[in-house]
C-alpha positions as CSV (number, residue, x, y, z in Angstrom):
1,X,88.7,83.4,51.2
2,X,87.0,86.1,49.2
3,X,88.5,89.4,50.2
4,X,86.3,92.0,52.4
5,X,85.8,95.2,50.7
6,X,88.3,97.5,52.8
7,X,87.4,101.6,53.9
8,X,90.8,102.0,53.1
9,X,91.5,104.6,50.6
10,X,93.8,103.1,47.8
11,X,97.9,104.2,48.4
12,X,96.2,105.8,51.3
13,X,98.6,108.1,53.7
14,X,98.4,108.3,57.4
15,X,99.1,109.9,60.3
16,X,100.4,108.1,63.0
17,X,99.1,107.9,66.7
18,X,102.0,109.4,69.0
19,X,101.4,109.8,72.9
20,X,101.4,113.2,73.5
21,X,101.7,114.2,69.6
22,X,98.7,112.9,67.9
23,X,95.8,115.5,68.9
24,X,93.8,117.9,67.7
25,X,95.8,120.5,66.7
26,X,98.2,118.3,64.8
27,X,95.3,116.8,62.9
28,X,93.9,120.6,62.1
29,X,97.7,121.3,61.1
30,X,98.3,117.8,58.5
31,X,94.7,118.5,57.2
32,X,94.7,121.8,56.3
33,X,97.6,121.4,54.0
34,X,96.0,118.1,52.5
35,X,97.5,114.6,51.7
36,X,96.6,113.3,54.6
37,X,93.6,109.8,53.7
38,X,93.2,109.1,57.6
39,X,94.3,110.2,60.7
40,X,94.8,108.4,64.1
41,X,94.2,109.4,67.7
42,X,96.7,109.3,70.4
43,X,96.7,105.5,72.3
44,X,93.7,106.0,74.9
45,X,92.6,102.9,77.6
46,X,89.8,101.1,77.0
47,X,89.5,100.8,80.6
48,X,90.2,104.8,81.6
49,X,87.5,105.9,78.5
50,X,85.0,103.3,80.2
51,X,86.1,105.0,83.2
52,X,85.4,108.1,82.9
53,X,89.2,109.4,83.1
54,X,89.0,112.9,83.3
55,X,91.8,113.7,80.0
56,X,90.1,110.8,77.5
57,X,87.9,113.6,76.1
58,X,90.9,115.2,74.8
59,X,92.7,111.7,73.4
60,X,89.6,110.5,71.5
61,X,88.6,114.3,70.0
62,X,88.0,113.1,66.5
63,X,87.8,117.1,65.1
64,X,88.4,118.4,62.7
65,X,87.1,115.7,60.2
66,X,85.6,112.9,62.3
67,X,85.4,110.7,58.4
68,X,89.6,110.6,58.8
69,X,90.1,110.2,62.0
70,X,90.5,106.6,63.8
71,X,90.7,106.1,67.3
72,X,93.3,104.6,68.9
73,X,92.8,101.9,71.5
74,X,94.5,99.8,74.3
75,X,93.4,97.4,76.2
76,X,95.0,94.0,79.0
77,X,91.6,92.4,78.9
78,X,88.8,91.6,76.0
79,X,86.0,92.2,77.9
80,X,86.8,96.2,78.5
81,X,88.0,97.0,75.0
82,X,84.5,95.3,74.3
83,X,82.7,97.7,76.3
84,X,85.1,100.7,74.8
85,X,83.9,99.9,71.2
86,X,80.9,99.7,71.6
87,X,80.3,102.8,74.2
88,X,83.0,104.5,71.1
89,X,80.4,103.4,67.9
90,X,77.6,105.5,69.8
91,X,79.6,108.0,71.5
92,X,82.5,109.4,69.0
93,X,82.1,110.1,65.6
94,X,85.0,108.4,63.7
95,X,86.3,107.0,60.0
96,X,87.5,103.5,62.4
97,X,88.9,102.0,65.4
98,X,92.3,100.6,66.0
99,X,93.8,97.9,68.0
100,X,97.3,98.5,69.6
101,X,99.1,95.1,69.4
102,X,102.7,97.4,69.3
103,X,102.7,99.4,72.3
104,X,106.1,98.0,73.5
105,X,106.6,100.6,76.5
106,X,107.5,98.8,80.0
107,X,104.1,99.1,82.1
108,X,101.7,98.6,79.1
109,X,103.3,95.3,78.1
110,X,103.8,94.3,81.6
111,X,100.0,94.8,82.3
112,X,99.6,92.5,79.2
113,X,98.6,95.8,76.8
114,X,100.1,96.4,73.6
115,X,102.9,93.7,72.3
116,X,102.3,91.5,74.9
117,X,99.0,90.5,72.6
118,X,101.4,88.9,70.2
119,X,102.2,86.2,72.6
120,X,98.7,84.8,72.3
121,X,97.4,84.6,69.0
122,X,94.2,82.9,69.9
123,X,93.4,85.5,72.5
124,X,94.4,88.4,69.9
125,X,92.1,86.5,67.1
126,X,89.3,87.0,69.4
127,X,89.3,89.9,70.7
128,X,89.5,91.2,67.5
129,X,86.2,89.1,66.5
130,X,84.5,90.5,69.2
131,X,85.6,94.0,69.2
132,X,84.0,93.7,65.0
133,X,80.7,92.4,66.6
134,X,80.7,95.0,68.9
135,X,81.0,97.8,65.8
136,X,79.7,96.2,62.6
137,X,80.2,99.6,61.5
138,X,83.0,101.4,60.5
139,X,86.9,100.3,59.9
140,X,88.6,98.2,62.3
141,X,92.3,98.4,62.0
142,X,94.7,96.9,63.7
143,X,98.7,98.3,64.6
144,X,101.4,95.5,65.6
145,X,105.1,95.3,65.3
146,X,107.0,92.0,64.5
147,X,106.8,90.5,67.6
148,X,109.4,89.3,69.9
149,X,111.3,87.4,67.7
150,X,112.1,87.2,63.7
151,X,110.4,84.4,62.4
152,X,108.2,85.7,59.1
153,X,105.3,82.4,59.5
154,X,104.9,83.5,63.2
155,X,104.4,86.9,62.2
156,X,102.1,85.5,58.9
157,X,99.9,83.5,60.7
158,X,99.3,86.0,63.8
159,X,98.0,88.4,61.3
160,X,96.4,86.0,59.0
161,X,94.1,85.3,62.2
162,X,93.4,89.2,62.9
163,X,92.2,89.1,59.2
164,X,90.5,86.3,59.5
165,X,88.7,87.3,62.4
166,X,87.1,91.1,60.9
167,X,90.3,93.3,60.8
168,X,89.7,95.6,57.8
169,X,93.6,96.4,57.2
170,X,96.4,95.8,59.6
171,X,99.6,98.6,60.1
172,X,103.0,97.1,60.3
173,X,106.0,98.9,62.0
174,X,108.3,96.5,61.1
175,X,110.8,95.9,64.1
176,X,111.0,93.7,67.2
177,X,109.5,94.2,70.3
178,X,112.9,95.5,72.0
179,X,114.4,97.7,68.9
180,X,112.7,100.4,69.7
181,X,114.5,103.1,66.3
182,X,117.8,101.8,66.7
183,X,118.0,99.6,63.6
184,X,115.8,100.2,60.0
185,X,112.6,98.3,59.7
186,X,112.5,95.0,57.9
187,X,110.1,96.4,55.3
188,X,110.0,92.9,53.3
189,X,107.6,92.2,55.8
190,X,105.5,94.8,54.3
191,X,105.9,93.3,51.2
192,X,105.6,89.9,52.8
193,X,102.2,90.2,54.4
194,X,100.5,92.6,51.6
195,X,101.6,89.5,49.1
196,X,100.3,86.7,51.7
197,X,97.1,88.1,53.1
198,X,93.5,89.0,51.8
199,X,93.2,92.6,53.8
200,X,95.5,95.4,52.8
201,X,98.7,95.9,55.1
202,X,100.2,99.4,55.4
203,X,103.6,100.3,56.6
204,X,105.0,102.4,59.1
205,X,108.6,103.8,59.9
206,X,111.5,105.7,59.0
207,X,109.9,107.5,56.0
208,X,111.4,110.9,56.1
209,X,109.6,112.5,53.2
210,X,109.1,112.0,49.5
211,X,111.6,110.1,48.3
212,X,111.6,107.4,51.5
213,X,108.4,107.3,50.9
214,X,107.9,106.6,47.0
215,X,110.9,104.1,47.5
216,X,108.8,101.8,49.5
217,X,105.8,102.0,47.4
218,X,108.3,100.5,44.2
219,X,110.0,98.1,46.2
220,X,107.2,97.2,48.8
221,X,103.8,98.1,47.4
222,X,102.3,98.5,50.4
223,X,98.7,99.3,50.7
224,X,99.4,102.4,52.5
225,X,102.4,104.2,54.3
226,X,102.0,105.8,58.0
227,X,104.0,108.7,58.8
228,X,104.7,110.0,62.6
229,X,107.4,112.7,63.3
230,X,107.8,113.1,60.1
231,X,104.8,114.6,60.1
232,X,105.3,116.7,62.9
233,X,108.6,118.0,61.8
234,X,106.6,119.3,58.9
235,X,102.8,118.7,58.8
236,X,102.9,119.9,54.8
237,X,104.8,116.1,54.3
238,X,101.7,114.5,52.8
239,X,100.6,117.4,50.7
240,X,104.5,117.2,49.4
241,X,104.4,113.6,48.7
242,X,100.8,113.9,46.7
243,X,101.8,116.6,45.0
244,X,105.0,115.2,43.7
245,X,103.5,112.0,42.6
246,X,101.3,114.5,40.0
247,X,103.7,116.9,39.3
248,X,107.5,116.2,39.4
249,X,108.4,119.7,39.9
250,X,105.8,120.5,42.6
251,X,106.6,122.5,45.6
252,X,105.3,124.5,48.7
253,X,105.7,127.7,49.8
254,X,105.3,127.2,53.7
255,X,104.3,129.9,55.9
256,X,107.1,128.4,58.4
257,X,106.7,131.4,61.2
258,X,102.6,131.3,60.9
259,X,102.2,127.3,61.0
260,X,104.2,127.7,64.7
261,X,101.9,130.3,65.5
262,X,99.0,128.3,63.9
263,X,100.0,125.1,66.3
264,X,100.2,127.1,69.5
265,X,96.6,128.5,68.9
266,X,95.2,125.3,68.3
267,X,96.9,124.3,71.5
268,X,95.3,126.6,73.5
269,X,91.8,126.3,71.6
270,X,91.3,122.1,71.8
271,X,93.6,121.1,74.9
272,X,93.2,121.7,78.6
273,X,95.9,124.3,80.2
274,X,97.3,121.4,82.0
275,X,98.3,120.2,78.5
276,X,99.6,123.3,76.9
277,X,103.4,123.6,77.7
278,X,104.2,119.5,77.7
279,X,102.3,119.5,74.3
280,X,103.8,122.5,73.0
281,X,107.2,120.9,74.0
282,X,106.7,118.3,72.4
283,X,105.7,119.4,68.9
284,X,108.4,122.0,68.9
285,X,111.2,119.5,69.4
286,X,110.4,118.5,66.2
287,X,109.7,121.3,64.2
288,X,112.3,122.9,64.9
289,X,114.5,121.3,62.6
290,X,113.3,123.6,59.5
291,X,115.2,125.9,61.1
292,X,118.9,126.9,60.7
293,X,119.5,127.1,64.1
294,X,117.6,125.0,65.1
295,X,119.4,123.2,69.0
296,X,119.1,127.0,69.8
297,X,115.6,127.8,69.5
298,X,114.7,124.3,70.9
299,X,116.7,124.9,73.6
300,X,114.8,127.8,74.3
301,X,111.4,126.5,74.0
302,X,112.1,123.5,76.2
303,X,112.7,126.0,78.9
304,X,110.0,128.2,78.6
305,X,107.4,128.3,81.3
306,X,104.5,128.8,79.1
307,X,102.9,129.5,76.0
308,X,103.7,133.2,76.1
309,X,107.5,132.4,76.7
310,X,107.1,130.5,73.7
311,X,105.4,132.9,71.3
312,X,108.2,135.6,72.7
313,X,111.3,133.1,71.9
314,X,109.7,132.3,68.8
315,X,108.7,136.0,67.9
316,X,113.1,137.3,68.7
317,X,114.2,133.8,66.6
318,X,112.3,135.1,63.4
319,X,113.1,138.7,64.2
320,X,116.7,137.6,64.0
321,X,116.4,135.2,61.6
322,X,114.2,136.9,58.9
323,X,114.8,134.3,56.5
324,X,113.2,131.3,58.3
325,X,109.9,132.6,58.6
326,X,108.7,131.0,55.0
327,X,110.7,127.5,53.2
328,X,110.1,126.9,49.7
329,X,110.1,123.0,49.7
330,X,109.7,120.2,47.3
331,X,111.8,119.5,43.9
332,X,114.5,121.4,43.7
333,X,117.2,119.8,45.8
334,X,118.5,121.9,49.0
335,X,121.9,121.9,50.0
336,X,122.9,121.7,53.9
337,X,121.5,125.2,55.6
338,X,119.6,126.7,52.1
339,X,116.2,126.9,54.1
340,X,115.3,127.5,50.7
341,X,113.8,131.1,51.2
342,X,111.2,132.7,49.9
343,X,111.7,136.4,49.9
């Protein structure tokens, strides 16, 4: 079979879809340091978008660059996530759409979402035929994990019938339905697929910056690498990895103190109130770590009431800490607690 001409970007980079991590202001943040080829929405329903649920405006926001961004969908039934595609290719501005055949939390794959697609090939091939039928235009992705079990031809020919059936490129994370993060992926599945299939296959997991990352592009060649906490732990990690694929001594000066303030803006301009704190929570959790005390400011900010008690923990952390409010980051090698300062 001839392959289909992919909206892929070549060696593309992108950011992953995260409940509660993947919005707007994240996207604003990753973009406007660069790197970044496409970036995906947070998991919405098919059923609560054709629904009308209240919040979906928020989940399927495409802003800041519709042309990256690629919404992320679940559905139990093919009939709804039908509806959803089509009601999105007229609705929502948007580089693609996504499948979720990976969402391995309890009442998702209990109500036959996510994983649970992977025990019905036939059923996953067509839905996937229909969902490209229903939006000729546009990229249609699809994101999957191994499966339930480890056998590679299972694995193969699942995908092989997504492809088959109008996926443009598929995203691997490569572990089993119940490993959650607590062993590393098999990336020669990466490899596997990208060698045994006609559409490109990108991977996804424990790539913790640069090095990770050009590590699986020798020994994998992947079409692509997805990125998640990483890049919330420092949304700068795709402008670092493009830059030092052109320049081996590249680096980044990071405004640490103003990116926080950055986020919490965003926050409050593109979510809803009810959002705020729980979102704020969660992005902070991670981005903490480029801090040298970092359990103690955390600690702090998943206390705080609001977005004020934030800004005020964050405001006596960098009054106390002066030299945390700016990282100099990239080639030269950092020893534990050199936040690499730029004075």
């Amino acid at each position: 079979m001839p392959a289909r001409p992919s909206p892929l970007p070549p060696d593309a980079l992108l950011l992953a879809p995260m409940v509660g991590l993947s919005h707007r202001p994240l996207r604003e943040l990753v973009l406007g340091f660069g790197g970044c080829d496409l970036a995906y929405t947070e998991m919405t329903s098919a059923a609560g978008y054709l629904s009308g649920a209240p919040y979906d405006r928020y989940f399927l926001d495409t802003g800041p660059e519709p042309g990256r961004a690629v919404l992320q969908f679940y559905a139990v039934d093919a009939p709804r996530m039908v509806q959803a595609a089509r009601k999105a290719a007229r609705e929502i501005p948007a580089a693609g759409l996504d499948l979720n055949f990976g969402c391995s939390a309890p009442h998702i794959e209990k109500a036959g979402g996510g994983v649970s697609w992977m025990k019905d090939p036939g059923a996953a091939r067509d839905l996937v035929a229909r969902v490209r039928d229903a939006r000729p235009e546009g990229g249609i992705s699809a994101k999957l994990r191994v499966g339930y079990d480890e056998d590679y031809g299972r694995l193969r020919d699942f995908c092989g019938g997504l492809a088959e059936a109008g996926a443009d490129w598929l995203v691997l994370h490569p572990r089993l339905r119940s490993e959650k993060l607590r062993r590393t992926g098999r990336w020669d599945y990466v490899r596997r697929l990208g060698e045994d299939l006609d559409i490109p296959v990108v991977g996804n997991g424990d790539i913790r910056g640069p090095e990770d990352h050009a590590a699986r592009v020798r020994e994998c060649r992947p079409a692509g690498i997805m990125l998640g906490r990483e890049a919330v732990r420092r949304p700068w990690v795709f402008a670092l990895i493009r830059g030092l694929e052109r320049d081996p001594g590249f680096q980044i000066t990071v405004d640490i103190a103003g990116t926080a303030e950055t986020a919490l803006r965003l926050m409050e301009e593109h979510q809803p109130p009810e959002f705020h704190i729980s979102r704020a929570r969660r992005f902070f959790y991670y981005y903490c770590d480029n801090l040298s005390f970092a359990h103690h400011i955390r600690w702090k900010i998943q206390n705080a009431p609001d977005l004020k008690a934030i800004r005020q923990a964050l405001a006596e952390y960098f009054e106390e800490v002066p030299g945390d409010r700016s990282q100099v980051t990239g080639a030269r090698p950092q020893e534990p607690g050199d936040r690499g300062t730029s004075r």
